[in-house]
C-alpha positions as CSV (number, residue, x, y, z in Angstrom):
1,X,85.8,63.3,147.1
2,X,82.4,61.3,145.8
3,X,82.0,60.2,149.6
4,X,82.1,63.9,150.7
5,X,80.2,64.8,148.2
6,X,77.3,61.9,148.7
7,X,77.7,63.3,153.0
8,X,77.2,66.7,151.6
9,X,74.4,66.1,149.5
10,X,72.5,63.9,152.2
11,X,73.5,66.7,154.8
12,X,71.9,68.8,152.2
13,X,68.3,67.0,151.8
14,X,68.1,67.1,155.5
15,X,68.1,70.6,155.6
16,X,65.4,70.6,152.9
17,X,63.4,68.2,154.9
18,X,64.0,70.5,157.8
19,X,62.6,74.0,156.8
20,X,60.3,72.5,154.7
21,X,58.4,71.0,157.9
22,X,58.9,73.5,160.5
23,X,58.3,76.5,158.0
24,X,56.4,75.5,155.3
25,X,54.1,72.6,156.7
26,X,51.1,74.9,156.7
27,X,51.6,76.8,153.7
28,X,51.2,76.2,150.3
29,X,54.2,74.6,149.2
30,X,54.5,72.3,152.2
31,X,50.6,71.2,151.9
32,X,51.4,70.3,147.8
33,X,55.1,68.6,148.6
34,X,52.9,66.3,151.6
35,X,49.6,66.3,150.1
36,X,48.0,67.8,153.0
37,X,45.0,69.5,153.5
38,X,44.6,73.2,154.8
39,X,42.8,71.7,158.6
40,X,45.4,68.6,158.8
41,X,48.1,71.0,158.2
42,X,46.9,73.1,160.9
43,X,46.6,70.2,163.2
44,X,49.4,68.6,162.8
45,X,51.9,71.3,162.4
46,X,53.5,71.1,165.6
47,X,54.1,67.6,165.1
48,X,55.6,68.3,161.4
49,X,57.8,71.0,163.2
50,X,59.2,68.3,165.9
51,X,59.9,66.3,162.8
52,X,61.8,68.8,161.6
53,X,64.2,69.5,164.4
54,X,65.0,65.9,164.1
55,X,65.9,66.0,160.9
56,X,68.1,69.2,161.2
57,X,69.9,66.7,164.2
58,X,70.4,64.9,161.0
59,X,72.0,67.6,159.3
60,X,74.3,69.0,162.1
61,X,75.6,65.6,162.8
62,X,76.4,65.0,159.4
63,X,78.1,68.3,159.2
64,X,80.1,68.0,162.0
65,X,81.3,64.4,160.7
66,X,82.8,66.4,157.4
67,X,84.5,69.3,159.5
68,X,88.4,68.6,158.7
69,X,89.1,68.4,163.2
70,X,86.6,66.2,163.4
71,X,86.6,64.1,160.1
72,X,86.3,60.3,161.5
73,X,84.6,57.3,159.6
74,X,82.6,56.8,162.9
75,X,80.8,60.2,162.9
76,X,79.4,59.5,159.3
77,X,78.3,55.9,159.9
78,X,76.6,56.9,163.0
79,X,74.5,59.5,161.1
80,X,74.1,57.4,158.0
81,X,72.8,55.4,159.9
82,X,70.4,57.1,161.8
83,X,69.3,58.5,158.4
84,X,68.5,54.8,156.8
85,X,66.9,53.5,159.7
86,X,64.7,56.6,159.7
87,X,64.0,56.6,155.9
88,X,62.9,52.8,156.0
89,X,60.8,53.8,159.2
90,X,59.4,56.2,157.1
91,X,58.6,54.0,153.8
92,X,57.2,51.4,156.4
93,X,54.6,53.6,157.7
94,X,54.0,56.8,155.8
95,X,54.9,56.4,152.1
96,X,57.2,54.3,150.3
97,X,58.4,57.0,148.1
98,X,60.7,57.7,151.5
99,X,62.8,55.2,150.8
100,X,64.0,56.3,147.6
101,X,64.2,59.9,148.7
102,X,66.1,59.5,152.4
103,X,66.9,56.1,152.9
104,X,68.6,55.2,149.2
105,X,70.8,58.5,149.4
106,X,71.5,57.4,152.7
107,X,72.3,53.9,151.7
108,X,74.6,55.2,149.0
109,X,76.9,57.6,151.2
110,X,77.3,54.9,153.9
111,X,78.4,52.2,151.2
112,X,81.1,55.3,150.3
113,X,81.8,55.9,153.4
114,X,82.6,51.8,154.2
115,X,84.3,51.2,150.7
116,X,86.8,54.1,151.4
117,X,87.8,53.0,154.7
């Protein structure tokens, strides 16, 4: 149940990460949450959005790893995965604070995920 419930939450933050830059990079919410200005947010919206999609890739594949047809270890590993190596990425060369909101959360579930195997 707590390794369902670490996917889910993960799953979850994705999501988050997801509308918050295709739908609210620009706006006032989004600019406070990434510290952006109102011209940077402009200009780099459609990158932020492309970020995004990626992120809600994140989601869907952690999703599909929980559905009960499809529930394998290997799904969820695969996806953790993806979501540490992309959180470290992140803390490497955005902001560190990345790796304590995507990669740790990450981190955790996988560790679930391997300890309940």
């Amino acid at each position: 149940m707590a390794t369902t419930l670490a996917i889910a939450f993960v799953a979850v933050l994705h999501l988050l990460f997801m509308v918050l830059e295709m739908f609210f990079w620009t706006r006032p919410l989004g600019r406070r949450i990434f510290g952006l200005g109102h011209e940077l947010a402009g200009k780099t919206a459609a990158l932020a959005a492309n970020q995004g999609l990626y992120n809600g890739f994140l989601a869907a594949g952690l999703i599909w790893g929980l559905l009960p047809a499809q529930r394998t270890a290997a799904i969820s590993i695969f996806f953790l995965s993806c979501v540490i190596v992309a959180g470290v990425f992140g803390a490497i060369t955005v902001k560190r604070s990345i790796l304590y909101i995507q990669a740790l959360p990450g981190a955790i579930a996988l560790a679930l995920v391997l300890l309940s195997g």
